[in-house]
Biopython code that builds the backbone (N, CA, C, O; Angstrom):
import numpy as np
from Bio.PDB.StructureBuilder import StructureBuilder

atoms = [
    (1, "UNK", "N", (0.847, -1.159, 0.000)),
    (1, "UNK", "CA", (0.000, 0.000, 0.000)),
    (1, "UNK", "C", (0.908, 1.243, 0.000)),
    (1, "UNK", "O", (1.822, 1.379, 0.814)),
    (2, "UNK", "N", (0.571, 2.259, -1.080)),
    (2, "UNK", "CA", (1.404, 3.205, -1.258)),
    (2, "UNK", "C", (0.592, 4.274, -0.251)),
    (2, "UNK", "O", (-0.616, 4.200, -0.025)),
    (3, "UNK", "N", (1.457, 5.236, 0.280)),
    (3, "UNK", "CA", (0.771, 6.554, 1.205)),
    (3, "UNK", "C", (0.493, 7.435, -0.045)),
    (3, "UNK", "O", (1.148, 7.521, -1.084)),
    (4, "UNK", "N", (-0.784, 8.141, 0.373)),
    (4, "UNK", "CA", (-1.147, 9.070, -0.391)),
    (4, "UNK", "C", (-1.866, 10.109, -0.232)),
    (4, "UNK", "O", (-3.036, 9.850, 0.048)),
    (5, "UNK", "N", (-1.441, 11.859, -0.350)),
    (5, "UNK", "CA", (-2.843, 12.591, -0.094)),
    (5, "UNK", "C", (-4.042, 12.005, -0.236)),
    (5, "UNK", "O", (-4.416, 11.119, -1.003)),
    (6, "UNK", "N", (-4.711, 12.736, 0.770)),
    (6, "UNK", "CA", (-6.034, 12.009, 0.801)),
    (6, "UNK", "C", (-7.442, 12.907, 0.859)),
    (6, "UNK", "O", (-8.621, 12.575, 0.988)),
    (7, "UNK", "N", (-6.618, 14.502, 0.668)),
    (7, "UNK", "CA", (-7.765, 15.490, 0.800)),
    (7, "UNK", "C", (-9.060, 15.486, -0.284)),
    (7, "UNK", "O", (-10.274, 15.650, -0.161)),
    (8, "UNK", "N", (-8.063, 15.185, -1.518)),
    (8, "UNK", "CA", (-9.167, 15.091, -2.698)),
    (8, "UNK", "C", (-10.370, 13.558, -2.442)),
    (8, "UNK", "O", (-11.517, 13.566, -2.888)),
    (9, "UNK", "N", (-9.911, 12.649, -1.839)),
    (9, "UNK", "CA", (-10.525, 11.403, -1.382)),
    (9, "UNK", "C", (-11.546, 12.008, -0.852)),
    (9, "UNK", "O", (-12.562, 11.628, -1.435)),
    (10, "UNK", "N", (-11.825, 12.909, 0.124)),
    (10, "UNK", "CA", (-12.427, 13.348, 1.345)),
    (10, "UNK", "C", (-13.354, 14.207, 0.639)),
    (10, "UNK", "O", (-14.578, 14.085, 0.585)),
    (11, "UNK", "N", (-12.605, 15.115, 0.090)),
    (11, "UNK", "CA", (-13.814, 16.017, -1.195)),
    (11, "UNK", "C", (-14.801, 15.040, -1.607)),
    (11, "UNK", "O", (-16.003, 15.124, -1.355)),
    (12, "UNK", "N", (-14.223, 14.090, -2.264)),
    (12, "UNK", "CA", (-15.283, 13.252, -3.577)),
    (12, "UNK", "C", (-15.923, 12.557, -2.387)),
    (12, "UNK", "O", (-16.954, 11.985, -2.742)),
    (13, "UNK", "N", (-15.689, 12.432, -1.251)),
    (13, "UNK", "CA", (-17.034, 11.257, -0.689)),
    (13, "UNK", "C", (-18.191, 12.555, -0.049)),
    (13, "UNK", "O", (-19.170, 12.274, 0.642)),
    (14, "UNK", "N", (-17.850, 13.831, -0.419)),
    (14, "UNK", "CA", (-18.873, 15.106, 0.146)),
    (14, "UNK", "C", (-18.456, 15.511, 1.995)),
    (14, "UNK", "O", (-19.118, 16.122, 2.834)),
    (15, "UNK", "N", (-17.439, 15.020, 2.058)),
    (15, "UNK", "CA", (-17.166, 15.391, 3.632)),
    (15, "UNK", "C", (-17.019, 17.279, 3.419)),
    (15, "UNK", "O", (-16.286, 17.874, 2.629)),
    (16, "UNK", "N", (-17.793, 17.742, 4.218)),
    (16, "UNK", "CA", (-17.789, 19.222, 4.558)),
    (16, "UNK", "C", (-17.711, 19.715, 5.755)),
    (16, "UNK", "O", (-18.346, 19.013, 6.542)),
    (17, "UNK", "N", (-17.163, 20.708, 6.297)),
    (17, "UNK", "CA", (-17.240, 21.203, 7.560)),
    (17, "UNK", "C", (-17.799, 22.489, 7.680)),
    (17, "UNK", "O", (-18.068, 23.294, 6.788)),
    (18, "UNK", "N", (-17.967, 22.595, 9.148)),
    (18, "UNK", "CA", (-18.664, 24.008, 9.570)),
    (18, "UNK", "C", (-18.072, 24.790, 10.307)),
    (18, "UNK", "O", (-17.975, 24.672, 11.529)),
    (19, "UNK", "N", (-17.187, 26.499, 8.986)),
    (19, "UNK", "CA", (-16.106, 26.805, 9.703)),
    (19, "UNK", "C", (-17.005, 28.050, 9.069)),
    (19, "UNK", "O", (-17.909, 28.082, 8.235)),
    (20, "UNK", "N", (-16.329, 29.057, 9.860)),
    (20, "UNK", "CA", (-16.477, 30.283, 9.782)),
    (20, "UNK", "C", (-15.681, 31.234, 9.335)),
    (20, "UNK", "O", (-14.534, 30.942, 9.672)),
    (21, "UNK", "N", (-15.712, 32.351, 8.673)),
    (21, "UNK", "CA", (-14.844, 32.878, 8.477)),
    (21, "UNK", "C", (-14.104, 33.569, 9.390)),
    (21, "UNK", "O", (-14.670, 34.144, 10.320)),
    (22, "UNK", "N", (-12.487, 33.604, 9.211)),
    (22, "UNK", "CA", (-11.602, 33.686, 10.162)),
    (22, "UNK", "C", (-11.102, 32.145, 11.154)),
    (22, "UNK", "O", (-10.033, 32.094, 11.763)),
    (23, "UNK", "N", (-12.236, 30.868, 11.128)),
    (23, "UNK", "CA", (-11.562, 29.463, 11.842)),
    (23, "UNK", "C", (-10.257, 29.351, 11.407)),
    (23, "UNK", "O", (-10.048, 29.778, 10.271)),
    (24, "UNK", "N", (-9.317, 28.885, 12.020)),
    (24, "UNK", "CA", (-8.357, 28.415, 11.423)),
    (24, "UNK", "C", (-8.114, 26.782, 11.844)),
    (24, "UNK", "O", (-7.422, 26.632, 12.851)),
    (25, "UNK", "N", (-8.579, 25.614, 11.220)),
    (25, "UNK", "CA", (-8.647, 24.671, 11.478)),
    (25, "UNK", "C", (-6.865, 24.125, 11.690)),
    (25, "UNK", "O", (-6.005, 24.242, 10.817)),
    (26, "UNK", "N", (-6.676, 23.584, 12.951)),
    (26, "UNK", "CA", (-4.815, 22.853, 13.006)),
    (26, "UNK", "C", (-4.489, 22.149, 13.102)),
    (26, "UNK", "O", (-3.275, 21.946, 13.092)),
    (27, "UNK", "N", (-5.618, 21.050, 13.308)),
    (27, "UNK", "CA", (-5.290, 19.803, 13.797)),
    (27, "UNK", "C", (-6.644, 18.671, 12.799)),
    (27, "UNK", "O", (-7.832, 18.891, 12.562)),
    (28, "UNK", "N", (-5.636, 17.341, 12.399)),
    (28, "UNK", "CA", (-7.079, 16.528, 12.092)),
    (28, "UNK", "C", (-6.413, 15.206, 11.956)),
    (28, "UNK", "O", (-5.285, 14.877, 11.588)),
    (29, "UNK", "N", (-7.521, 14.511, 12.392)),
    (29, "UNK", "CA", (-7.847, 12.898, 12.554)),
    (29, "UNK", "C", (-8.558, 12.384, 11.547)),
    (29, "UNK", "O", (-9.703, 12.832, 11.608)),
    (30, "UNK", "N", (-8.381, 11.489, 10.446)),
    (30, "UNK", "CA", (-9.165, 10.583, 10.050)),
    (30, "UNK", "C", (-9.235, 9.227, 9.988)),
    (30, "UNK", "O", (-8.245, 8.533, 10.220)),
    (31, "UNK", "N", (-10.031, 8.884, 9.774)),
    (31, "UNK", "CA", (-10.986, 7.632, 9.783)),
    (31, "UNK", "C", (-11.463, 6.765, 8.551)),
    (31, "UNK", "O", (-12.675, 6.779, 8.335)),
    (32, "UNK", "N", (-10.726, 6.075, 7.788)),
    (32, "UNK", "CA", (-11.165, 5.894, 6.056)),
    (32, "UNK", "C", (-11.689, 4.214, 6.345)),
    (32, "UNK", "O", (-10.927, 3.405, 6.874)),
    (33, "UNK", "N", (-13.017, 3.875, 5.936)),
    (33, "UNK", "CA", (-12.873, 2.437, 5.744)),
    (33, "UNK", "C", (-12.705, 2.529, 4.552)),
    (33, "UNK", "O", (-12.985, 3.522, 3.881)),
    (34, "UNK", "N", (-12.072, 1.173, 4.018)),
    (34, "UNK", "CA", (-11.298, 0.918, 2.868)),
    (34, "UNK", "C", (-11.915, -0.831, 2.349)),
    (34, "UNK", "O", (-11.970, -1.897, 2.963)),
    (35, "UNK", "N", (-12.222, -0.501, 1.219)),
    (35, "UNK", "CA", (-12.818, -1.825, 0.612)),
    (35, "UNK", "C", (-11.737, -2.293, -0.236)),
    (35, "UNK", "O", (-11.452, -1.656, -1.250)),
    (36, "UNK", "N", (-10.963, -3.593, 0.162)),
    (36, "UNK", "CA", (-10.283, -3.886, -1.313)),
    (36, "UNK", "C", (-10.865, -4.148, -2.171)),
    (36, "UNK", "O", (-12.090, -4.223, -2.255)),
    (37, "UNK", "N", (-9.634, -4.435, -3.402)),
    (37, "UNK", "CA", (-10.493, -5.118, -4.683)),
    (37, "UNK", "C", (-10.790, -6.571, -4.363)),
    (37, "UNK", "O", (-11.569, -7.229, -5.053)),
    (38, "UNK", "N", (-10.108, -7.100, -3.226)),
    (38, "UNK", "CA", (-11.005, -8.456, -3.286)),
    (38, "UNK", "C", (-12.042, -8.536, -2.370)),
    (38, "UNK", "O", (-12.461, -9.621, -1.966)),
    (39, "UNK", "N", (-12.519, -7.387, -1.985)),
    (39, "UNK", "CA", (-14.128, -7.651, -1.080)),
    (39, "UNK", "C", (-13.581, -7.446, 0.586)),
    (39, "UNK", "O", (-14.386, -7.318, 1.508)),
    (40, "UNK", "N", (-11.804, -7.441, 0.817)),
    (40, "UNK", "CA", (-12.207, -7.176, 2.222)),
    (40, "UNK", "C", (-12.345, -5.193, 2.857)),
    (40, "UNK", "O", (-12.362, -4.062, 2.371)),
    (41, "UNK", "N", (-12.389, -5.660, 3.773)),
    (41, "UNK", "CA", (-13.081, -4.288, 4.711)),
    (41, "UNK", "C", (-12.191, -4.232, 5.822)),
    (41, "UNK", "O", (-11.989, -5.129, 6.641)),
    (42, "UNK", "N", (-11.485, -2.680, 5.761)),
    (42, "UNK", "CA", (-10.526, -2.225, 6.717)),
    (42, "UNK", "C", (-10.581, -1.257, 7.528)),
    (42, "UNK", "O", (-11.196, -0.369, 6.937)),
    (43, "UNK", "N", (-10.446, -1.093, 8.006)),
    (43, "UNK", "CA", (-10.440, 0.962, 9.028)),
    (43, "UNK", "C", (-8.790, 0.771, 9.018)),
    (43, "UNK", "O", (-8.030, -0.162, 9.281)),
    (44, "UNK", "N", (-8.589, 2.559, 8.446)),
    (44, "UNK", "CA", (-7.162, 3.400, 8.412)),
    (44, "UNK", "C", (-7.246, 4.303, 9.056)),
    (44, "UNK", "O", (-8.358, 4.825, 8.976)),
    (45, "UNK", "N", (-6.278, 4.986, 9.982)),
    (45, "UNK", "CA", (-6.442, 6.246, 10.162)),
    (45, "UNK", "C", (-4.792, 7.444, 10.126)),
    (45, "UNK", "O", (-3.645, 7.187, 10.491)),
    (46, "UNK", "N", (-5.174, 8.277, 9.736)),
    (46, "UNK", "CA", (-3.816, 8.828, 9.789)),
    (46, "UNK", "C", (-4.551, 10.638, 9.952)),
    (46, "UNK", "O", (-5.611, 11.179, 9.641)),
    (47, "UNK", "N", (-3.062, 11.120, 10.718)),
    (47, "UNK", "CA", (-3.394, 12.595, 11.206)),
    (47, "UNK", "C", (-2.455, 13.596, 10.440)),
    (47, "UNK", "O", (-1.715, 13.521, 9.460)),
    (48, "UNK", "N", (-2.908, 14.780, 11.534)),
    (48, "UNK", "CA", (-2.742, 15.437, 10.699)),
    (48, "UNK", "C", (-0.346, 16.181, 11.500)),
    (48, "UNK", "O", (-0.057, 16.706, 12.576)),
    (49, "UNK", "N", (0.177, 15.973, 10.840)),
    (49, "UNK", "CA", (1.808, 15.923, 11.301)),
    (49, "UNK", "C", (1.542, 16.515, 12.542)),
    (49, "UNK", "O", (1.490, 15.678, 13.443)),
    (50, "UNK", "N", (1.272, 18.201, 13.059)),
    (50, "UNK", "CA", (1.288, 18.521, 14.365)),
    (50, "UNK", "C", (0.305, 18.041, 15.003)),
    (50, "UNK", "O", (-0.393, 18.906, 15.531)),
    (51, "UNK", "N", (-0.099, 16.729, 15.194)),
    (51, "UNK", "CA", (-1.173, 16.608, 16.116)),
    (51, "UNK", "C", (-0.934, 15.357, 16.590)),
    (51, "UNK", "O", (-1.020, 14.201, 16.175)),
    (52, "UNK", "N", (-0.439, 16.218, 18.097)),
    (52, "UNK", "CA", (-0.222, 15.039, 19.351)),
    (52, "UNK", "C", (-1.076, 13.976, 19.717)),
    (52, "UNK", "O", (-2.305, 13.988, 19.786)),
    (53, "UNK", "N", (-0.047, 12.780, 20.011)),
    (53, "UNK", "CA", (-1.430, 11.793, 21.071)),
    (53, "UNK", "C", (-2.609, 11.960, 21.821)),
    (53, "UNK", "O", (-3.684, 11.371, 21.708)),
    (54, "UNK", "N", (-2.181, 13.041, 22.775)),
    (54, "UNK", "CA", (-2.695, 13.447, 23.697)),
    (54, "UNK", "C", (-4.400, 14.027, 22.802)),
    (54, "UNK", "O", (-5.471, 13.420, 22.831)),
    (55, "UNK", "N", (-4.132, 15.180, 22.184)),
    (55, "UNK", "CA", (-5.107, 15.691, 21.746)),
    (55, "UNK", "C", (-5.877, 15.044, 20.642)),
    (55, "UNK", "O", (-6.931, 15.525, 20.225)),
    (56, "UNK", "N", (-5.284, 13.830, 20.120)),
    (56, "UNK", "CA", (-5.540, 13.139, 19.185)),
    (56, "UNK", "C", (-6.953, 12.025, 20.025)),
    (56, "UNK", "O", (-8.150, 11.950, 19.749)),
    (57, "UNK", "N", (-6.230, 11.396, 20.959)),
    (57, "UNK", "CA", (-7.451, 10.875, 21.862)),
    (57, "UNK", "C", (-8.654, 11.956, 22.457)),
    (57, "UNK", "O", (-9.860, 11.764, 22.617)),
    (58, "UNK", "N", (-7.845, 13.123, 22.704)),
    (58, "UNK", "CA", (-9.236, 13.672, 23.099)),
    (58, "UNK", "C", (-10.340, 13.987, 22.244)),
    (58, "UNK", "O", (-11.533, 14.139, 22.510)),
    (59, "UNK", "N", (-9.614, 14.068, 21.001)),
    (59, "UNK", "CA", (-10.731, 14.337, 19.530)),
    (59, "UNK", "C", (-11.384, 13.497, 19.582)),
    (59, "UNK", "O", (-12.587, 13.760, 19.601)),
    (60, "UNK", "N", (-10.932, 11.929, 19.637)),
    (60, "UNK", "CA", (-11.156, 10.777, 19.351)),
    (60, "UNK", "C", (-12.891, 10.561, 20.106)),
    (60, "UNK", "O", (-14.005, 10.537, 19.583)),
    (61, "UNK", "N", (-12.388, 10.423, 21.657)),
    (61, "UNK", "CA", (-13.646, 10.901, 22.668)),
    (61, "UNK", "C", (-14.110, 11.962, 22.168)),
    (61, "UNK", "O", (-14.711, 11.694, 21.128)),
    (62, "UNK", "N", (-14.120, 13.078, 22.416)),
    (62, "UNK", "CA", (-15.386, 14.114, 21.732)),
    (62, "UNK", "C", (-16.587, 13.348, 20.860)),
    (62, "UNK", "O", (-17.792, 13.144, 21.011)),
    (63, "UNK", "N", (-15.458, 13.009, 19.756)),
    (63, "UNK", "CA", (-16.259, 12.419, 18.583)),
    (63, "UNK", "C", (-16.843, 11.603, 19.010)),
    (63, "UNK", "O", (-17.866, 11.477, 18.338)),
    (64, "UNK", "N", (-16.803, 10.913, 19.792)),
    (64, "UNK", "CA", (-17.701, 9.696, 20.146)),
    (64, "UNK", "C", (-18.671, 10.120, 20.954)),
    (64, "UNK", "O", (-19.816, 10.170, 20.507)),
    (65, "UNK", "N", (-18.448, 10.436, 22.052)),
    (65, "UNK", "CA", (-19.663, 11.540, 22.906)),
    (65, "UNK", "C", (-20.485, 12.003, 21.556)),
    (65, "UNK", "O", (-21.600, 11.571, 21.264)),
    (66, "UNK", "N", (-19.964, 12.670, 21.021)),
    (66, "UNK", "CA", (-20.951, 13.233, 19.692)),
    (66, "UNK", "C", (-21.699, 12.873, 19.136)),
    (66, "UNK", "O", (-22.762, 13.390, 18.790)),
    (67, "UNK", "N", (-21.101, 11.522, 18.874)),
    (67, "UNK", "CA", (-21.909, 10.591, 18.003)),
    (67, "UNK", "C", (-23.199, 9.823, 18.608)),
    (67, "UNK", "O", (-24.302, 9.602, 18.107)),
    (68, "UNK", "N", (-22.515, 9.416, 20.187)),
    (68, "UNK", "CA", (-23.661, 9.047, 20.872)),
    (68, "UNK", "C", (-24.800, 9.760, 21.320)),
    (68, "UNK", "O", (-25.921, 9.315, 21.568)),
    (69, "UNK", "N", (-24.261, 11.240, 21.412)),
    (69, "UNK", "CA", (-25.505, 11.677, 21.815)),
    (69, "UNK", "C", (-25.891, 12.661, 21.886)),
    (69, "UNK", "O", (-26.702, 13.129, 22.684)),
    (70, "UNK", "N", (-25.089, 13.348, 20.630)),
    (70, "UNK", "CA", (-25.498, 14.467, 19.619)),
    (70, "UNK", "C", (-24.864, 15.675, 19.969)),
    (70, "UNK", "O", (-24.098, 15.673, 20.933)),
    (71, "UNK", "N", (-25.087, 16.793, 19.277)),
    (71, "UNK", "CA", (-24.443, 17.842, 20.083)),
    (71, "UNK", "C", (-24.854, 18.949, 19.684)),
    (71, "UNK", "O", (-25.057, 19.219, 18.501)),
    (72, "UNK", "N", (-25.039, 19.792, 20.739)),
    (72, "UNK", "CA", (-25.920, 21.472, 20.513)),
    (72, "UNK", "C", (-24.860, 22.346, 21.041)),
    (72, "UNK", "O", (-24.359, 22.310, 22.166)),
    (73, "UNK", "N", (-24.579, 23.175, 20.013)),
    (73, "UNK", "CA", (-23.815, 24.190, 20.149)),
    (73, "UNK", "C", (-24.327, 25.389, 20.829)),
    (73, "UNK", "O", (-25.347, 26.003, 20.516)),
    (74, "UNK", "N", (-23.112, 25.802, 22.279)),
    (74, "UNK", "CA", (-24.173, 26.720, 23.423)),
    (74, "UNK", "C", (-24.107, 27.799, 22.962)),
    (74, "UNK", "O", (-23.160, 28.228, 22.302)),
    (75, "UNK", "N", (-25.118, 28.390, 23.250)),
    (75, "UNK", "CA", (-25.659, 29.523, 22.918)),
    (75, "UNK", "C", (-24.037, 30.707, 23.411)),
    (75, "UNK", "O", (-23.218, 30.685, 24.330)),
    (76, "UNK", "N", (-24.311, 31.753, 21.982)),
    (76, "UNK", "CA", (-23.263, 32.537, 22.024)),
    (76, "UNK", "C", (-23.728, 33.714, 22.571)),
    (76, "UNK", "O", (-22.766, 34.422, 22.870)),
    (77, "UNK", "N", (-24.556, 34.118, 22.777)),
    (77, "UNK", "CA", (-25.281, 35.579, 23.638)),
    (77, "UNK", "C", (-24.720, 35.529, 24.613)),
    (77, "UNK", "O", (-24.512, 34.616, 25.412)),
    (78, "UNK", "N", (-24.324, 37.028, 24.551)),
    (78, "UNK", "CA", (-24.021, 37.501, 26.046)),
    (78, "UNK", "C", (-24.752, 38.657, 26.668)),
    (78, "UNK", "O", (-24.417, 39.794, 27.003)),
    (79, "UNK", "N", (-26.395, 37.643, 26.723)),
    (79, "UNK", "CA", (-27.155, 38.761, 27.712)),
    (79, "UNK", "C", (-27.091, 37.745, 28.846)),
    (79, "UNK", "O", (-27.547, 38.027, 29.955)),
]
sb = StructureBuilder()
sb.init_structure("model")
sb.init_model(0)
sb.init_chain("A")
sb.init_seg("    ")
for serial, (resi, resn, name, xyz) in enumerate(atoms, 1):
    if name == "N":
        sb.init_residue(resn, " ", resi, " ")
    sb.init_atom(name, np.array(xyz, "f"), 0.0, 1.0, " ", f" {name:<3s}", serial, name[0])
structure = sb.get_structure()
């Protein structure tokens, strides 16, 4: 298996995010299942160069909290 950018991969399956102008995104984790050509089924993951263990697991958890059980972004008012 050769290494390979993988941003354009990520485009074509419609992965989008929700950034704002001015975010500066620095850190990232992914997650690819991978079908060979002979029918089997894998999970890959590779990050992003500056992004530590440490914060790498904590993404890891977030995401999962997330997944289990959704997530509402708190209110930004400051009355």
């Amino acid at each position: 298996m050769a290494e390979q950018p993988i941003g354009q991969i990520i485009d074509a399956l419609g992965v989008k995010g929700d950034l704002d102008e001015g975010d500066l995104p620095t850190d990232a984790f992914v997650i690819l299942k991978i079908v060979k050509a002979n029918g089997d089924v894998s999970l890959v993951h590779r990050r992003s160069e500056s992004l530590d263990w440490i914060t790498a697991l904590g993404m890891i958890t977030a995401a999962q909290n997330i997944e289990n059980s959704g997530y509402t972004e708190a209110s930004t008012d400051d009355t």
